[in-house]
C-alpha atoms as an extended CHARMM CRD file, in Angstrom:
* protein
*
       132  EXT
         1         1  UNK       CA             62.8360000000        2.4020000000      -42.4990000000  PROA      1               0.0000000000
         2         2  UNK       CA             60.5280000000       -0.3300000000      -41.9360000000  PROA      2               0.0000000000
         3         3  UNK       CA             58.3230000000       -0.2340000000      -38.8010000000  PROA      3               0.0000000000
         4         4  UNK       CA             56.5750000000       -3.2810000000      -37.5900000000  PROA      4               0.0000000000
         5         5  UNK       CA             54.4730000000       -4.4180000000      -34.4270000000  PROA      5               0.0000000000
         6         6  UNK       CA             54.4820000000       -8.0260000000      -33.9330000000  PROA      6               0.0000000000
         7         7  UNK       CA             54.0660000000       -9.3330000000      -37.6760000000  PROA      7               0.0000000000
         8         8  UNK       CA             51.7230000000       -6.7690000000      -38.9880000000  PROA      8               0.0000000000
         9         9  UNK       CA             53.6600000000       -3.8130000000      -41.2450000000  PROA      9               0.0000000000
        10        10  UNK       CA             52.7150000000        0.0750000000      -40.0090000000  PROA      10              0.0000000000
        11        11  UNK       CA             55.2970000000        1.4390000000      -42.5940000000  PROA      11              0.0000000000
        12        12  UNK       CA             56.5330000000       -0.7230000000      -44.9950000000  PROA      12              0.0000000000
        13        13  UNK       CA             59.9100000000        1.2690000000      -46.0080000000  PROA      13              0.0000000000
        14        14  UNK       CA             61.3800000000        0.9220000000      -49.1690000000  PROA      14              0.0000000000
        15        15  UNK       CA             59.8000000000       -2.2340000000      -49.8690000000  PROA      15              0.0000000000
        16        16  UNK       CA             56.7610000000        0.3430000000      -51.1380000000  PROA      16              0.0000000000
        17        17  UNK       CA             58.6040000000        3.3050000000      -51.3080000000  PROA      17              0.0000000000
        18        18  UNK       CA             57.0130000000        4.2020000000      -48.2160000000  PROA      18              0.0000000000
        19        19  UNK       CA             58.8720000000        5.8880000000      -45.0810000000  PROA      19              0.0000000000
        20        20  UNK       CA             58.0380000000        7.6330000000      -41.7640000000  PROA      20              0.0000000000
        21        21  UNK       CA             58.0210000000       11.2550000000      -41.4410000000  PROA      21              0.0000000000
        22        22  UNK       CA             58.4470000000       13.0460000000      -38.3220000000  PROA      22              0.0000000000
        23        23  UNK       CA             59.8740000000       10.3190000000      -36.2180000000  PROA      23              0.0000000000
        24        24  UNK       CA             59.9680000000       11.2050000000      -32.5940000000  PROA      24              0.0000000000
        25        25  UNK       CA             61.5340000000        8.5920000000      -30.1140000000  PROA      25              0.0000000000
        26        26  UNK       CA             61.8430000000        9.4210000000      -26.9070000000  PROA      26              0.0000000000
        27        27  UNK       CA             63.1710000000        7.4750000000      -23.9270000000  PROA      27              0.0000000000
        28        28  UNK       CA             62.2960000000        8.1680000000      -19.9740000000  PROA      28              0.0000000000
        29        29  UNK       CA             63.4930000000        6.8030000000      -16.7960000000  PROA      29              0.0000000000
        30        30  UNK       CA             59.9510000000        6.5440000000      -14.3710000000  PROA      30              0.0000000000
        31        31  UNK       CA             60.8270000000        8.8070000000      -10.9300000000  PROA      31              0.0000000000
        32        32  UNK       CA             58.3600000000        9.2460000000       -8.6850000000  PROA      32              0.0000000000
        33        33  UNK       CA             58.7790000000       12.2880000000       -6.1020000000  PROA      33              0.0000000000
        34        34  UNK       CA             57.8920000000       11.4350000000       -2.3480000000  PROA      34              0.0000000000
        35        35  UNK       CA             56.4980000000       14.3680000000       -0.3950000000  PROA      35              0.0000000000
        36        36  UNK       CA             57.2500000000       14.5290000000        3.0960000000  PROA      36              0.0000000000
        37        37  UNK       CA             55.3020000000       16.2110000000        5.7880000000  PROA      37              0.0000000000
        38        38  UNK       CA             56.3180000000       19.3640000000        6.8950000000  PROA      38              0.0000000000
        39        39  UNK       CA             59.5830000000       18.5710000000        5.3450000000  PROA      39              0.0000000000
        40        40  UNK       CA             61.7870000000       21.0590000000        3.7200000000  PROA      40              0.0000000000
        41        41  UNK       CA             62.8560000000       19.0630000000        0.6830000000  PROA      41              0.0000000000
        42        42  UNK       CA             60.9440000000       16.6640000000       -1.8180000000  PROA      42              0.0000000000
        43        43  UNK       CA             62.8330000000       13.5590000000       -2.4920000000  PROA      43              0.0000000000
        44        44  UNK       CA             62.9810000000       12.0520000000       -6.1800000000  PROA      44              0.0000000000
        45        45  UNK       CA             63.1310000000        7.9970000000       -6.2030000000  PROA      45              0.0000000000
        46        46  UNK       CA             63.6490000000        6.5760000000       -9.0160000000  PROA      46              0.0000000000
        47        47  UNK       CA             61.6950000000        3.4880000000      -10.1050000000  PROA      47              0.0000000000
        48        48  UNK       CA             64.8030000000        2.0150000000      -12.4100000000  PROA      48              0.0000000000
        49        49  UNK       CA             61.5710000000        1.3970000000      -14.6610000000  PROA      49              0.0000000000
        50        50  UNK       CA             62.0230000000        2.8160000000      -18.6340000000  PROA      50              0.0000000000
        51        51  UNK       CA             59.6660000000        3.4540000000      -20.9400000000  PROA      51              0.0000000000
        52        52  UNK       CA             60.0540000000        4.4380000000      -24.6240000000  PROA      52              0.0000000000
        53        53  UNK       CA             57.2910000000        6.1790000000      -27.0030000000  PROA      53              0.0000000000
        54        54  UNK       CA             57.7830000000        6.2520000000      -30.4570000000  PROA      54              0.0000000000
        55        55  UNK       CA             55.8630000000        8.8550000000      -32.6250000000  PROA      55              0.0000000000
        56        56  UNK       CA             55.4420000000        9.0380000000      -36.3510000000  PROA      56              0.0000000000
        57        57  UNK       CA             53.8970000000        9.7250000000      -39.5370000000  PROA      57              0.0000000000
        58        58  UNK       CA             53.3750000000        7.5680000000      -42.9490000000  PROA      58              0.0000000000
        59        59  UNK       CA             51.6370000000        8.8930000000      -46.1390000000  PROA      59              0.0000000000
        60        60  UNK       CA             50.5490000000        6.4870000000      -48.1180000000  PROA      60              0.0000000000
        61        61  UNK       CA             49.0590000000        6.4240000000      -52.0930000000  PROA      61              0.0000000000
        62        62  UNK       CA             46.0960000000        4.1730000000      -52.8670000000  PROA      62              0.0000000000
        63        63  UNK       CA             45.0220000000        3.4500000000      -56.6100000000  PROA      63              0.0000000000
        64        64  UNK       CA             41.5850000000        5.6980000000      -55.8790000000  PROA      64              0.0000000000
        65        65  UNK       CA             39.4960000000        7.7970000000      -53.8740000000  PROA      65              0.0000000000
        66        66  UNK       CA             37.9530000000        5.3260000000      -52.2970000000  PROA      66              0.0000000000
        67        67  UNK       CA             40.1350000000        3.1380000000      -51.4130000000  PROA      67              0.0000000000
        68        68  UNK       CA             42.2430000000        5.9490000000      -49.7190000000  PROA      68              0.0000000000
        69        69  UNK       CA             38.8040000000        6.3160000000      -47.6960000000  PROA      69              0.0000000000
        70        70  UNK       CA             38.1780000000        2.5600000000      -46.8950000000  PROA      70              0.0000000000
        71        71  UNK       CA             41.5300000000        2.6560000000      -45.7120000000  PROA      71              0.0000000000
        72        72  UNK       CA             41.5080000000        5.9610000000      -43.5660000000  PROA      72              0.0000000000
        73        73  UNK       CA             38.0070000000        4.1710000000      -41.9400000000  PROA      73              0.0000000000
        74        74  UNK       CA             39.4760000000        0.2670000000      -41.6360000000  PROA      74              0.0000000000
        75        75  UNK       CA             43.2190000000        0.6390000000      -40.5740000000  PROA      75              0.0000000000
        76        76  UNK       CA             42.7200000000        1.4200000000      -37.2450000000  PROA      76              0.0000000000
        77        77  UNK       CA             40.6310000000       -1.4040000000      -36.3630000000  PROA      77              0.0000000000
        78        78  UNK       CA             43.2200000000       -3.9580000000      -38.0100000000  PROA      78              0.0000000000
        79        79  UNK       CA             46.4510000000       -3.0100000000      -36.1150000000  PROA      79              0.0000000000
        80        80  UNK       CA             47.1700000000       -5.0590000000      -33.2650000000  PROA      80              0.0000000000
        81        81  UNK       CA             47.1580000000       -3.8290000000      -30.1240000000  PROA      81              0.0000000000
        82        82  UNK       CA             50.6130000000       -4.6990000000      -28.5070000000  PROA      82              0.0000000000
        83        83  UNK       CA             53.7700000000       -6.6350000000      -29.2780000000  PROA      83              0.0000000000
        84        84  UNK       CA             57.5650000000       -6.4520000000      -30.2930000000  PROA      84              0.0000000000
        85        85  UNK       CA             58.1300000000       -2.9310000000      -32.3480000000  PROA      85              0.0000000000
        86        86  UNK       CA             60.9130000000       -3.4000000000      -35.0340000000  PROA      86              0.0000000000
        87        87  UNK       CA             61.9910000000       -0.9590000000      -37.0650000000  PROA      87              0.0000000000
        88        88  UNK       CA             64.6460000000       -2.3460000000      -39.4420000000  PROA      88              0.0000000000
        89        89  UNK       CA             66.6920000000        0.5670000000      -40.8860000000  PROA      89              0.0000000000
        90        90  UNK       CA             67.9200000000        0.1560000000      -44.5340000000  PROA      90              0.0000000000
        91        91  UNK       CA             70.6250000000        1.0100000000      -46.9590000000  PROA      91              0.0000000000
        92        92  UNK       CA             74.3520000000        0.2120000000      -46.7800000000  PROA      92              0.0000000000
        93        93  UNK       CA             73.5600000000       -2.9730000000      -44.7050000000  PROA      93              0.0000000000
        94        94  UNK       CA             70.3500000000       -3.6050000000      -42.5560000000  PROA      94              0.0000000000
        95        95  UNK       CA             70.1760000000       -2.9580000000      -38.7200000000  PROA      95              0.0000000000
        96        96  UNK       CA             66.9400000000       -3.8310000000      -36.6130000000  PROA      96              0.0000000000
        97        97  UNK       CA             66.2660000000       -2.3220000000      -33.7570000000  PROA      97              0.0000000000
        98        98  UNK       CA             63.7230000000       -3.4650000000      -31.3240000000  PROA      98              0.0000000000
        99        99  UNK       CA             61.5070000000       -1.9380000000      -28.7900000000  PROA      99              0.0000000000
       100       100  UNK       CA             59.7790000000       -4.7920000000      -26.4900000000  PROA      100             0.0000000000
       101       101  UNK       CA             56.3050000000       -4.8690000000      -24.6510000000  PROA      101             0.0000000000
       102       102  UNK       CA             55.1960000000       -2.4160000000      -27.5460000000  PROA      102             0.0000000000
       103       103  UNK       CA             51.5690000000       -1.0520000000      -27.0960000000  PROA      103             0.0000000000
       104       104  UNK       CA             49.6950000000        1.1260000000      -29.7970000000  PROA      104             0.0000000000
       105       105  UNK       CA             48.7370000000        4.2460000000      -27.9210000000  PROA      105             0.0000000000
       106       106  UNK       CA             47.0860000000        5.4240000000      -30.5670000000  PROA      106             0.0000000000
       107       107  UNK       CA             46.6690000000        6.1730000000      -34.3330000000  PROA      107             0.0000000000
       108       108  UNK       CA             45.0700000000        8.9560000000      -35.9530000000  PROA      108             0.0000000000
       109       109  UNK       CA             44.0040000000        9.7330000000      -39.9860000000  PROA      109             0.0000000000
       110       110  UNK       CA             45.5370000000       12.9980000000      -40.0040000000  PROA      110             0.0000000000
       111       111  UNK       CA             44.2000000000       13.6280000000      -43.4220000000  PROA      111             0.0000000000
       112       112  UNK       CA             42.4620000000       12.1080000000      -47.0920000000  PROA      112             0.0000000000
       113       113  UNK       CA             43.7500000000       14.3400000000      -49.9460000000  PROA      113             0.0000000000
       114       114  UNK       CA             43.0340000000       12.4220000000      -53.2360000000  PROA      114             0.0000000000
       115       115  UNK       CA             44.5820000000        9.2550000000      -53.3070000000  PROA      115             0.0000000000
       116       116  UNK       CA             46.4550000000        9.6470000000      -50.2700000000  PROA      116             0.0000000000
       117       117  UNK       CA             46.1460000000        8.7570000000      -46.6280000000  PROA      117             0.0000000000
       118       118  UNK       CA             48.4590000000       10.2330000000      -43.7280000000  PROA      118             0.0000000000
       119       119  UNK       CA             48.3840000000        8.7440000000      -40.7870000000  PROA      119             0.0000000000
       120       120  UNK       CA             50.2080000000        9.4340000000      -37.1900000000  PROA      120             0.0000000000
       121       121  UNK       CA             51.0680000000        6.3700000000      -34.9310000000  PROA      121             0.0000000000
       122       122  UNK       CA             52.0950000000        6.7880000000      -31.2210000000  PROA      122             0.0000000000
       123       123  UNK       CA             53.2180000000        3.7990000000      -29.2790000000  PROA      123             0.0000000000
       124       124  UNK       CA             54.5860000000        3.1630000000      -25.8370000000  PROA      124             0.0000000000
       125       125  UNK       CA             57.4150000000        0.3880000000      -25.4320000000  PROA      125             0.0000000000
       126       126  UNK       CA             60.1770000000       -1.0990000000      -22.8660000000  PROA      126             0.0000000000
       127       127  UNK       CA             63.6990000000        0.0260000000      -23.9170000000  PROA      127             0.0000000000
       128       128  UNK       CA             65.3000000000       -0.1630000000      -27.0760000000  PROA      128             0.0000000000
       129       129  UNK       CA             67.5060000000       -2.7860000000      -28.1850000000  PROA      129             0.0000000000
       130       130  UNK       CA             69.8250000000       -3.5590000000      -31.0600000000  PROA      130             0.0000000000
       131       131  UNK       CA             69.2720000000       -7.1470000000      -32.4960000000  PROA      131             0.0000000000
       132       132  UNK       CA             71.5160000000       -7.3740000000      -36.0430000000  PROA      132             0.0000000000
């Protein structure tokens, strides 16, 4: 699977052998709960607002040491912030599937072991959607 927000790459798929681990995609209707005065019963109300967060992991080889660490210390800074999340699954035919108003909630470097980077993204997005 290849994972994208707007046009820059967070998991490039098979393209560089290169997939996401420990994909987590959840999807949540917002309800907020009014509280009554000396009522017996909260009431939930539902906002008919969604909100989708997608969670997941990508190691990644580099040719050396130190460019595993240059990565692990630049990456964050060069992932835009927000935009269009599509992750295009692959094999017998392509699908993409995309997840507007994306926002990166965060990313962490999980780990540097050798020549390897791991890295966990989390991002918050409007519903998904099936485009092709």
């Amino acid at each position: 699977m290849r994972l994208t927000i707007g046009k820059f790459a967070l998991c490039e798929g098979a393209r560089e052998d290169q997939y996401p681990d420990a994909v987590s995609l959840n999807g949540e209707r917002m309800v907020d709960v009014k509280d009554f005065l000396r009522a017996a019963d909260a009431e939930p109300c539902a906002r008919g607002n969604r909100v989708t967060t997608l969670s997941f992991r990508v190691v990644r080889g580099h040719d050396s040491h130190r460019a595993a660490m240059e990565f692990a210390c630049l990456h964050e800074v060069e992932i835009p912030d927000s935009g269009d999340i599509v992750l295009e699954l692959e094999g017998d035919g392509s699908t993409k599937l995309e997840l507007t108003n994306g926002e990166l909630k965060n990313v962490k470097c999980d780990e540097v072991f050798g020549c390897a980077t791991v890295h966990t993204y989390n991002l918050v997005c409007s519903r998904l959607e099936k485009t092709t």
